[in-house]
N, C-alpha and C positions, 0 to 999 in steps of 0.2 A: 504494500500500500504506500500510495507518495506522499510525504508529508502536506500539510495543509500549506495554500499560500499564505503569507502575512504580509502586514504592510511594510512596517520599516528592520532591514536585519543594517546591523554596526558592525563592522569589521574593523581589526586595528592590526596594521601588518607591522610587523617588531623585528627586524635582523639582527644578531651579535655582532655583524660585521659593521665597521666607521670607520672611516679616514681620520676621525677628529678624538672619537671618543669611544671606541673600541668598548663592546658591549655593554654599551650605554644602555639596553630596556633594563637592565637589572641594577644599575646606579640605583642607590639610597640616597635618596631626598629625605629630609627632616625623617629619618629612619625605614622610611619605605621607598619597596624600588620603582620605579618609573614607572613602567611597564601597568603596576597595580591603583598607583596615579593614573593614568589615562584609564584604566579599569573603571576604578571608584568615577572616576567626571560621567562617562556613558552610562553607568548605573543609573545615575540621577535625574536622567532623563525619561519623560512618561511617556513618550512617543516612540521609543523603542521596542521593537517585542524580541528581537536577540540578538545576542551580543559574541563573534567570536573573535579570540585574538589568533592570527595570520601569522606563522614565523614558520624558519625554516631551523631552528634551533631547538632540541628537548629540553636542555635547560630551564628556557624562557617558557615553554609550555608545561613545566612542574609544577613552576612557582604558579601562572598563572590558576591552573586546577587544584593547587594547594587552599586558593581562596573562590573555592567554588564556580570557580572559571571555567570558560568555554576555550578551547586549543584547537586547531587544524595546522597542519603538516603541511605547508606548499612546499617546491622546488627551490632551489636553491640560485638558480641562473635566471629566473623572472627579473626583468629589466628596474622596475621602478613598484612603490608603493600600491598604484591603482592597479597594476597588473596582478597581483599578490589578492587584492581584494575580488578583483573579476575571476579569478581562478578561486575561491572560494565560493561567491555569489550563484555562480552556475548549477552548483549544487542545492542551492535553496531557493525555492521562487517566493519572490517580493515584490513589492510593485519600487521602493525607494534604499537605495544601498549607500549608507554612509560609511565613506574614508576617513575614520578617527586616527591621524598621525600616533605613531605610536611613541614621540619623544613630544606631545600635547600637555605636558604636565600639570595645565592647570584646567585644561577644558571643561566646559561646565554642563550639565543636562540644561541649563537656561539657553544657552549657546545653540545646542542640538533639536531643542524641539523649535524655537526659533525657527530653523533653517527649513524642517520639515516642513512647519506647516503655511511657510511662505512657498516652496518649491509646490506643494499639496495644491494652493491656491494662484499659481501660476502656471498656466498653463501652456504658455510659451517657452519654457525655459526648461530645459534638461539637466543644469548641471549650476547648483548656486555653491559660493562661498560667501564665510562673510567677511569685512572689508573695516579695519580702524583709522580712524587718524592720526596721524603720529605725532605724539608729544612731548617725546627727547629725542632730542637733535642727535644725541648718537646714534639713534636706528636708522636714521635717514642712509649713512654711509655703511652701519655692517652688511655683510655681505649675508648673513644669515637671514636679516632680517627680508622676507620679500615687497617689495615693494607693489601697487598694482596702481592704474588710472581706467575709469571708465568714462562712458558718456552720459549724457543729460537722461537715458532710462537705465541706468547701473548695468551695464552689458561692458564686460571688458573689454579693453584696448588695449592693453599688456601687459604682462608681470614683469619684473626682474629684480638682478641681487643689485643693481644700481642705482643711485637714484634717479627720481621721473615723478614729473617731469621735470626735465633742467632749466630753471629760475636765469635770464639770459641778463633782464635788466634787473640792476639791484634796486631800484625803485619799485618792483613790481612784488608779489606775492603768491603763494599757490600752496593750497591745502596736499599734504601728500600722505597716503594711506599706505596698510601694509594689509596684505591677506593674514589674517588669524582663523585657528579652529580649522573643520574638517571641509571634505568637501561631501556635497549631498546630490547624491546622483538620481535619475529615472535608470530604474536597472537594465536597459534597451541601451541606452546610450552610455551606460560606463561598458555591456560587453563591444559597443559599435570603437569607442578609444580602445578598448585592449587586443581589436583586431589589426590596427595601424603600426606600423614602423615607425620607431621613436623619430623625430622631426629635426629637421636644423637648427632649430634657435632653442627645441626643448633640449639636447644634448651640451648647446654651448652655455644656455644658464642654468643646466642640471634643472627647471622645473618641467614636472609633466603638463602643466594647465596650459604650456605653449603649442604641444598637441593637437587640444582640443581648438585655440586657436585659427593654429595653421591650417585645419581642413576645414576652417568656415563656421565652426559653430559658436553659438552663445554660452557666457559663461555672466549668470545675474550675480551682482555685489550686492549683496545686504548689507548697510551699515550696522554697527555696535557699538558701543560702550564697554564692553567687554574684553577684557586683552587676557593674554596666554603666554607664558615663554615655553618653547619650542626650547628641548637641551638640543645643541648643536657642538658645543664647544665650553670649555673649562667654566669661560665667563658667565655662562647663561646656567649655571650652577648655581651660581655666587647669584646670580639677580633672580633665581628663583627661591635663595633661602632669603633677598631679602625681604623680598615682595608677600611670603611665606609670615615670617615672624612678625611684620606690619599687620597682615589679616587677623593673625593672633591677639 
């Protein structure tokens, strides 16, 4: 018998493998590891009905069923995070498939149901993220940080790890945002991106959302209020315990 359809499944794809920070899901943050942070955020969410975490490591999928967690086993040679989540997706049928980053540290269930039930009630749009203002000038330049600009209906016009747009006269000003939190897909159109060959501009700025991009389609901005750090690197440790012990 085949499982039932549901509405929204959450995937969180998690690799041991980093350039920067080398089996970073399992880093302890304020004493828990990453991995179980990005867990606890999708828990919280009411618009969820399952949750699994995506890796290619048993490690990470110990810990994760250690605390009553869902594990799947992908491939180890899957190009990028959304590929990882569409190789899981296939086997569940849902109508809405959320990419919950698996170094999200702080993502919120306010965050996730947000996304759903704007994506729910739009129905032009396959594939939302949501979209902050930045308001330290140090993320304007890290390279971690992504930066995004849309047009006057929140449909993207580009990501990247540089800034954008480039402020030419200094007389002038420009609000500049960054992508935070997951991405929320129509489960049709995250398998239609994990059929494509990774892109030229998504390989040179390492994001996949240039992908989706480059073959024409839409990608809707939601704004927030809500900000996230993403561990990428030593620093975003450090501004995740501080941002941590402030909440406290």
């Amino acid at each position: 018998m085949s499982e039932a359809i549901i509405e929204t499944l959450a995937v969180i794809p998690a690799r041991m493998a980093s350039t920067r920070l080398p089996g970073k899901p399992l880093i302890k943050l304020a004493g828990r590891e990453l991995i179980l942070r990005v867990l606890d955020g999708v828990r919280g969410a009411s618009l969820v009905d399952r949750i699994i975490v995506a890796t290619d490591d048993e490690r990470i999928a110990s810990v994760v069923r250690s605390e009553g967690g869902e594990a799947m086993m992908t491939p180890g040679d899957l190009a990028t995070g959304g590929d990882r989540v569409a190789f899981v997706a296939r086997g569940i049928e849902s109508r809405f498939v959320l990419n919950v980053q698996g170094d999200d540290s702080m993502v919120s269930g306010l965050m996730i149901d947000r996304m759903i039930d704007t994506l729910k009630n739009n129905n032009g749009a396959s594939l939302a993220v949501l979209v902050k203002k930045i308001e330290k000038p140090d993320e304007i330049t890290r390279d971690s940080v992504v930066k995004v600009i849309f047009d006057q209906n929140h449909r993207a016009l580009y990501f990247s790890r540089s800034p954008i747009p480039f402020v030419r006269d200094s007389g002038t000003s420009a609000d500049i945002f960054k992508h935070v939190g997951p991405y929320a897909w129509r489960r049709e159109m995250l398998f239609e991106f994990a059929s494509w060959e990774q892109t030229p501009l998504e390989r040179a700025e390492s994001l996949e959302q240039l992908r989706v991009l480059e073959h024409g389609r839409a990608i809707l901005c939601i704004p927030t209020e809500i900000d996230s750090v993403w561990i990428d690197t030593p620093g975003d440790i450090e501004r995740f315990s501080e941002i941590y012990e402030g909440r406290r």
